[in-house]
C-alpha positions in Angstrom: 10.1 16.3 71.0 9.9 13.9 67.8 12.4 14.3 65.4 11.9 13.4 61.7 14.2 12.6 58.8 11.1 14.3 56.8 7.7 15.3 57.9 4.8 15.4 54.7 1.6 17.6 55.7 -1.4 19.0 54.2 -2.0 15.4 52.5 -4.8 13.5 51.6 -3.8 10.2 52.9 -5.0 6.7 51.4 -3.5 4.4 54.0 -4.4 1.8 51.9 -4.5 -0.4 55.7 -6.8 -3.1 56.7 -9.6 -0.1 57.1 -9.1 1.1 53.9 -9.2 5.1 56.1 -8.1 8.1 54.8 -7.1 10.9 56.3 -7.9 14.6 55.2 -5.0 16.8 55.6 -2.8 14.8 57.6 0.6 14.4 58.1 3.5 11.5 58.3 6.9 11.4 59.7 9.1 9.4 58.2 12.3 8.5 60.8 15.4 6.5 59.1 13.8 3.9 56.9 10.2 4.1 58.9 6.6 5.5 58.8 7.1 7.0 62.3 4.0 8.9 62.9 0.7 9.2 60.9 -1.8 12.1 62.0 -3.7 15.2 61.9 -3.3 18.0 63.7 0.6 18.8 63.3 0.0 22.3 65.0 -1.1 21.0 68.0 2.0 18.3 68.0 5.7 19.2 68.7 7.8 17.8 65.8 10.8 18.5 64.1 11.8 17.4 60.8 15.4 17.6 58.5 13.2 18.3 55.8 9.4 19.4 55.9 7.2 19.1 52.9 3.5 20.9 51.7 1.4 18.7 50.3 -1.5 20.6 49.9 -3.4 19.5 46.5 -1.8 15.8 46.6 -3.1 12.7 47.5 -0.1 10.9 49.6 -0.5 6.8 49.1 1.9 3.7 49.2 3.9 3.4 46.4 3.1 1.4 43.7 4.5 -2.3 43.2 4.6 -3.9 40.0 4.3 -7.6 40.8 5.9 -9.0 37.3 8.0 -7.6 34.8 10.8 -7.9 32.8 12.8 -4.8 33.5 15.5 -4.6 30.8 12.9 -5.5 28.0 12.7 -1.9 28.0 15.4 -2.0 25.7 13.0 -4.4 23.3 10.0 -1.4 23.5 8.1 -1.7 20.4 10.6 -4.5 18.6 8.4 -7.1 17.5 4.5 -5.9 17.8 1.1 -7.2 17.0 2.6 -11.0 17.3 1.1 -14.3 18.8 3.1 -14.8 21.9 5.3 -17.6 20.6 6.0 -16.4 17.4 7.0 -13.1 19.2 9.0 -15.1 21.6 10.6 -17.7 19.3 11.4 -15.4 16.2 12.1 -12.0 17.7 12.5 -11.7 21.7 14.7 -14.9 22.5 16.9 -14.4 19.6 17.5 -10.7 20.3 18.1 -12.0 24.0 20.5 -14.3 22.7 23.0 -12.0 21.3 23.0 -9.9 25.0 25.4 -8.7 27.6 25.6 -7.7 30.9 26.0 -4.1 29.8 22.7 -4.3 27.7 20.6 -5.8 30.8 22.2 -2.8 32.9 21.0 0.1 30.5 17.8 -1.6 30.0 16.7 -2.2 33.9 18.4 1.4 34.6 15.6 3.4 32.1 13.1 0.7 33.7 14.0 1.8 37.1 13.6 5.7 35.7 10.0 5.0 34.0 8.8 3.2 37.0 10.1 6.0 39.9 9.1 8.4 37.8 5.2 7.0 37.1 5.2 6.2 40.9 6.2 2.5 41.3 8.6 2.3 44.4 8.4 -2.0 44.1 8.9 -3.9 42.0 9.3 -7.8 40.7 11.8 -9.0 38.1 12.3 -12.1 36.4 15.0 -11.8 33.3 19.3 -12.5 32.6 21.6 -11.3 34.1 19.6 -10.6 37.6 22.7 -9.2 39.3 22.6 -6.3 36.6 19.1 -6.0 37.3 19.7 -5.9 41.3 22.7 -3.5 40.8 20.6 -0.9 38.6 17.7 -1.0 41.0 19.9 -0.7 44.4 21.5 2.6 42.6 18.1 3.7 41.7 17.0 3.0 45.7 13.8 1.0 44.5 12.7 -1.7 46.3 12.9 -5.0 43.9 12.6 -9.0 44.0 14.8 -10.1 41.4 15.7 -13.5 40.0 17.3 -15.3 36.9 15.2 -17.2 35.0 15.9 -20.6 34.5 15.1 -22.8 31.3 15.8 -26.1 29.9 18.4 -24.6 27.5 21.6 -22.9 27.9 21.8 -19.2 28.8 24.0 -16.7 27.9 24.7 -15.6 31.3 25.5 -18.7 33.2 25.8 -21.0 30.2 23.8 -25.0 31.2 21.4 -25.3 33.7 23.4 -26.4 36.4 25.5 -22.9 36.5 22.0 -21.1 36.5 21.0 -22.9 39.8 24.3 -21.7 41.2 23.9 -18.2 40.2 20.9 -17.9 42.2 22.1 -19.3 44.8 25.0 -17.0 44.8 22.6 -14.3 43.7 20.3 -15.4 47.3 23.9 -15.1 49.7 24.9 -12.4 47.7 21.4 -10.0 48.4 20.0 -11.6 51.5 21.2 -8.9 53.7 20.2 -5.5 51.6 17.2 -3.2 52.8 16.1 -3.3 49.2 16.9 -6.1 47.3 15.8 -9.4 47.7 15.9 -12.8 45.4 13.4 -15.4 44.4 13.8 -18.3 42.6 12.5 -18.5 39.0 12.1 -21.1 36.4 10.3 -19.2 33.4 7.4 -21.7 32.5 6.2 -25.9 32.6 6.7 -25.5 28.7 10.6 -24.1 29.4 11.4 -26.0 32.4 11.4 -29.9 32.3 9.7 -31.5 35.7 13.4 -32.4 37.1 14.4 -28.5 36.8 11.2 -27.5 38.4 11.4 -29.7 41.4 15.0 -28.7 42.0 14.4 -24.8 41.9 11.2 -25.4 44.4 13.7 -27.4 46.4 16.4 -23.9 46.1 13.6 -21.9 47.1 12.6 -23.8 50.3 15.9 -24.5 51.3 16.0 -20.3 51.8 12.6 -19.7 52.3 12.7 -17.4 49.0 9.4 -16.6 46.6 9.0 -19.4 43.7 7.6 -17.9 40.4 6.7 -19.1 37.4 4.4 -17.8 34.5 1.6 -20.1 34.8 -1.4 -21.0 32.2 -0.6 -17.4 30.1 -2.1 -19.0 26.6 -3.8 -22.3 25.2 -0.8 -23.1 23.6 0.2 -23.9 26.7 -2.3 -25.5 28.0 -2.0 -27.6 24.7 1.7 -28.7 25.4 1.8 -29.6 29.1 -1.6 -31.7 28.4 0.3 -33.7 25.1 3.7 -34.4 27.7 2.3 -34.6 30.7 -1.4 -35.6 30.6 -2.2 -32.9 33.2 -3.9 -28.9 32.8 -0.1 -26.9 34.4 -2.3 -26.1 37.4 -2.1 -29.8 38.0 1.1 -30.5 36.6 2.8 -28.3 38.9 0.7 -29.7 41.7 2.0 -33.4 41.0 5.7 -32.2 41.5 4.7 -30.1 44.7 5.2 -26.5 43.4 1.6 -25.5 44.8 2.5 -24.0 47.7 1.9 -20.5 49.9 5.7 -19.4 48.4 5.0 -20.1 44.7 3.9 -16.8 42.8 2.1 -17.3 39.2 2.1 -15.1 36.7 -0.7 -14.6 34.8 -3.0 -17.8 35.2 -5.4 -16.7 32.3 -6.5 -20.4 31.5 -8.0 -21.3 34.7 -11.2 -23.1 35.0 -12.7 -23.2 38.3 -11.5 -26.6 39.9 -8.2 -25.1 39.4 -9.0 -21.5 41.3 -9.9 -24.0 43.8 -6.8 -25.5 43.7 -4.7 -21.9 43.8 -6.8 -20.7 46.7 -6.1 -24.3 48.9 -2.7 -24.0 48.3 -2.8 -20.4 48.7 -0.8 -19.8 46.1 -0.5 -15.9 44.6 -1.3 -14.5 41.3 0.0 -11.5 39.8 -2.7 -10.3 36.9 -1.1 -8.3 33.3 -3.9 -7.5 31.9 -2.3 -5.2 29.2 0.1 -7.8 27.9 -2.3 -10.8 28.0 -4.7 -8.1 25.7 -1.8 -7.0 23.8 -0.3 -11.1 23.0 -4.3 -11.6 22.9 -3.7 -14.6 25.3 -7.0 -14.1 26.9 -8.8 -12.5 29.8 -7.9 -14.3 33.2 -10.7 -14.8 36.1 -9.4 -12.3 38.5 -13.3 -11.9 39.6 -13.5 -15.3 40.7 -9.8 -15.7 42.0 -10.9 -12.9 44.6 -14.2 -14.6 45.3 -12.0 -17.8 46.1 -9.6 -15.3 48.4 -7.1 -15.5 46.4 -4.1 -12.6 46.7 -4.0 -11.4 43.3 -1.2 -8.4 42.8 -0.8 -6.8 38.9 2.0 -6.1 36.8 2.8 -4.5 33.8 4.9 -7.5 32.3 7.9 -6.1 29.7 8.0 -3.6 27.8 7.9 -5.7 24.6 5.0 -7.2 25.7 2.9 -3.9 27.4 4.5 -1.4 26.4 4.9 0.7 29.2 5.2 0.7 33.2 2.8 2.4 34.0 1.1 1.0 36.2 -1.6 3.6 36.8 -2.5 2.9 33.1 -2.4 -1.0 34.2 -5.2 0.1 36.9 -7.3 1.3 34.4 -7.4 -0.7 32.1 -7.4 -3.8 35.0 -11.1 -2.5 36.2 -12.2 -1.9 32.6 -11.5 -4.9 31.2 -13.6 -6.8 33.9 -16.3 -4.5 34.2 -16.8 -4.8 29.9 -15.8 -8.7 30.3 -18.0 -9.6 32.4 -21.2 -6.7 31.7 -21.3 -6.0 35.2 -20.1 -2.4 36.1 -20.0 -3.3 39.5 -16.5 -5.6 39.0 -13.4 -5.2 40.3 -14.6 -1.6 42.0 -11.6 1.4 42.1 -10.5 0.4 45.5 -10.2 -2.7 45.0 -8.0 -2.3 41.8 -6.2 -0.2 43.9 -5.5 -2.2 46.8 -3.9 -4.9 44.1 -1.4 -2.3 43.4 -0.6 -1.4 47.0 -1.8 -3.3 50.1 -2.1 -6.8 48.0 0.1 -6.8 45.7 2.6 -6.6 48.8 0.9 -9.5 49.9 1.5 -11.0 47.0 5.2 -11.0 46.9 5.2 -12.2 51.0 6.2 -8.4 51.7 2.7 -7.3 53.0 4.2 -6.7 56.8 7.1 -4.9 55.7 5.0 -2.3 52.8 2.1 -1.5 50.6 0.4 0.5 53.5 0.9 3.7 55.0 1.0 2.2 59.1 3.4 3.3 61.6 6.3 1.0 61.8 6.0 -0.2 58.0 8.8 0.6 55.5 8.3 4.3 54.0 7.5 3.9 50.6 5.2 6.7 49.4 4.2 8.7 46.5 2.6 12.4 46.2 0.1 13.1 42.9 -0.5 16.0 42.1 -4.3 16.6 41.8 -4.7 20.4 41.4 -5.0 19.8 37.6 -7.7 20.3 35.1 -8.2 15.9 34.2 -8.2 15.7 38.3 -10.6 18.1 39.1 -13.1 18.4 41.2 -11.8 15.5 43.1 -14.6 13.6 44.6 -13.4 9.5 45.2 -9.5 9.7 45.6 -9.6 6.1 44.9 -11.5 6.8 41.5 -9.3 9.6 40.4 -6.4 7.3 41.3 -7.5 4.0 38.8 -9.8 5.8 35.9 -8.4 9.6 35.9 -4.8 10.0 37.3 -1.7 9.1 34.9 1.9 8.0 35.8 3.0 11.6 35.3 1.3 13.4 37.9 3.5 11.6 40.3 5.3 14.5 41.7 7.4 12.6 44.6 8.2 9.3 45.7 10.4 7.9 48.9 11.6 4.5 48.9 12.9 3.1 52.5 12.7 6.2 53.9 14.8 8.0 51.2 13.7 11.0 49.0 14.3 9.2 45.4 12.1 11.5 43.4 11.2 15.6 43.9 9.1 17.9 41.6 9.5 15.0 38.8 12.9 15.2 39.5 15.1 11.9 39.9 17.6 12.2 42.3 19.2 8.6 42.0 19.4 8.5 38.8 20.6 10.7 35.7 18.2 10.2 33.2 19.9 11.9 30.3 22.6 9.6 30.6 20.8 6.6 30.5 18.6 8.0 27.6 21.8 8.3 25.6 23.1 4.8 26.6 19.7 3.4 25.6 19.5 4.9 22.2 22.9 3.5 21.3 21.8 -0.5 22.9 18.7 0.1 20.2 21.2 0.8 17.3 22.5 -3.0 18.1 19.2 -4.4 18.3 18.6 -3.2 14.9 21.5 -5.5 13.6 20.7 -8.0 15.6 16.5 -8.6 14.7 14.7 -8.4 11.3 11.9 -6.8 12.4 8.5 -7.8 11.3 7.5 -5.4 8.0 4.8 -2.0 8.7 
């Protein structure tokens, strides 16, 4: 007889797998950190389970994974809005950034870890200071995360000049390597932040550990502008000259690609993770995710910060991801529900060189899972799960979620995490940002 850490039946299950199947009132049995069993017909199967849970009227999928964010930016929610991108950077977000602690990044990716459990994001991938603080808050929360400092030509206020920041991560990499959940990349912010020298030696960091490189890559035409005045290259081919295009570098964003360069992404297989919502909010433009996935290119999504978004939601990203295609493009047929889906899930996994370890519900993959609730009046009648899940659903019908095996979130209730606390800790971090940043005028 089998015996579970938890058993989930009655569920409508998007498996989210290479067949896309979905199973009507089935069952899965989570054992230590592991999907154990998938089925149907529990009845006629001897099981036994520490925990058993009905979930009748909920759709049971992977969790979601948020391919690029800036967690503690939660803290910056609503700070400096309506802004060009480097007028909102230069003026408001790195100056706010600059008067930061260690404490401050902890609060901040602590109510990021909250919002994203609690709207049914069980992954996610960081890039910001003070990454240990960002690890720490997301190992207490039990979330899976890929976390790295960001690295610029200037000095931080972490780890001070440049050379410190590439020891950081390295001591971030030895530090992390062995956790379940946490894991480090390597991550110089941008071409127009990172000089060619800088970039070269955090692709050489990442090889030596076989860790993710990423980078925001071709986000506006500024950009574009100032890597083509220094360098005389597009940063597609910029980055390509100092041998950054490779199957372990990650880009973030790539909105200013023509279609030599998609060539280019998909030869070197290089990933992209797609933020729709900031690139609409910054107005930096609409990237080619149509033709990236023609060119097979694995392309996850991500919210991006909260400055920048303003949420983590990243059912909200979903819909607005197949929207904005489908309007962008006058062909209602784009970037279909399952396939915005699968960018969330099975590819956005992928995406982040975790594909054989999660974003699919398969037997011997890492139990990450949510429930939603769909026995509501915005989710009825259900007809397409995959439609209800991208242009109906909302990150609050979540109702559970398990990370590695472990039961994080029950009947919207966090049980990692006390959420009152770090609402209070948050409100008093804003009451410093207040001194620190003239905010733009109403």
């Amino acid at each position: 007889m089998e015996h579970f850490n938890l058993l989930i039946k009655n569920a409508m299950i998007l498996t989210m797998n290479s067949e896309n199947k979905i199973i009507e009132k089935g069952f899965v049995g989570i054992k230590n950190d592991l999907i154990a069993e998938i089925g149907t017909d529990l009845h006629k199967q001897y099981f036994r389970a520490d925990k058993i849970m009905d979930a009748s009227d909920s759709i049971l999928l992977p969790g979601l994974i948020n391919g690029h964010t800036h967690a503690p930016m939660t803290l910056f929610r609503g700070l400096a809005d309506d802004l060009p991108l480097m007028e909102w950077l230069q003026n408001y977000i790195f100056p706010a950034e600059s008067r930061m602690d260690a404490d401050f990044v902890s609060v901040g990716a602590l109510l990021a870890c909250a919002e994203m459990i609690m709207s049914g994001t069980t992954y996610f991938c960081d890039m910001y200071l003070f990454a240990d603080e960002v690890a720490k808050a997301a190992k207490k929360a039990g979330m899976r995360a890929q976390i790295g400092e960001v690295l610029y030509d200037f000095d931080s206020q972490n780890y001070g000049s440049l050379e410190n920041g590439f020891k950081y991560t390295e001591d971030l990499i030895l530090k992390w390597r062995q956790d379940p959940l946490i894991s480090i990349a390597v991550e110089p912010h941008a071409p127009y932040t990172c000089s060619p020298a800088l970039l070269q030696k955090a692709n050489e960091l990442a090889l030596k550990y076989q860790t993710p490189l990423i980078i925001h890559l071709s986000e506006t035409l500024d950009e574009i502008e100032q890597i083509e005045q220094r360098y005389g290259k597009r940063p597609v081919a910029h980055l390509e000259s100092l041998g950054l295009l490779k199957p372990h570098l990650i880009a973030d964003h790539c909105v200013h690609v023509n279609d030599a360069e998609i060539e280019s992404l998909a030869e070197n297989k290089v990933k992209v993770i797609h933020n729709p919502e900031s690139n609409m909010k910054l107005a930096s433009g609409i990237a080619p995710i149509p033709k990236m996935l023609q060119s097979g290119i694995t392309v996850g999504l991500g919210t991006d910060g909260c400055a920048s978004n303003n949420n983590l939601d990243l059912f909200s990203e979903m819909d607005m991801t197949a929207k904005l295609h489908k309007v962008h493009s006058l062909d209602p047929t784009v970037l279909d529900a399952l396939t915005v889906l699968k960018m969330a899930t099975s590819e956005g996994a992928k995406a982040l060189g975790m594909g054989h370890l999660t974003g699919s519900i398969e037997r011997g993959k890492k139990a990450d899972l949510i429930l939603v609730h769909t026995r509501q009046p915005h989710l009825t009648p259900l007809y397409n799960p995959y439609s209800h899940l991208v242009y109906a659903a909302r990150g609050s019908d979540v109702t559970h979620a398990v990370i590695n095996g472990v039961l994080v979130m029950e009947d919207r209730r966090l049980l990692t995490l006390d959420v009152e606390a770090i609402l209070t800790k948050a409100e008093e971090k804003s009451e410093w940002v207040k001194r620190w940043v003239k905010r733009p005028s109403a």
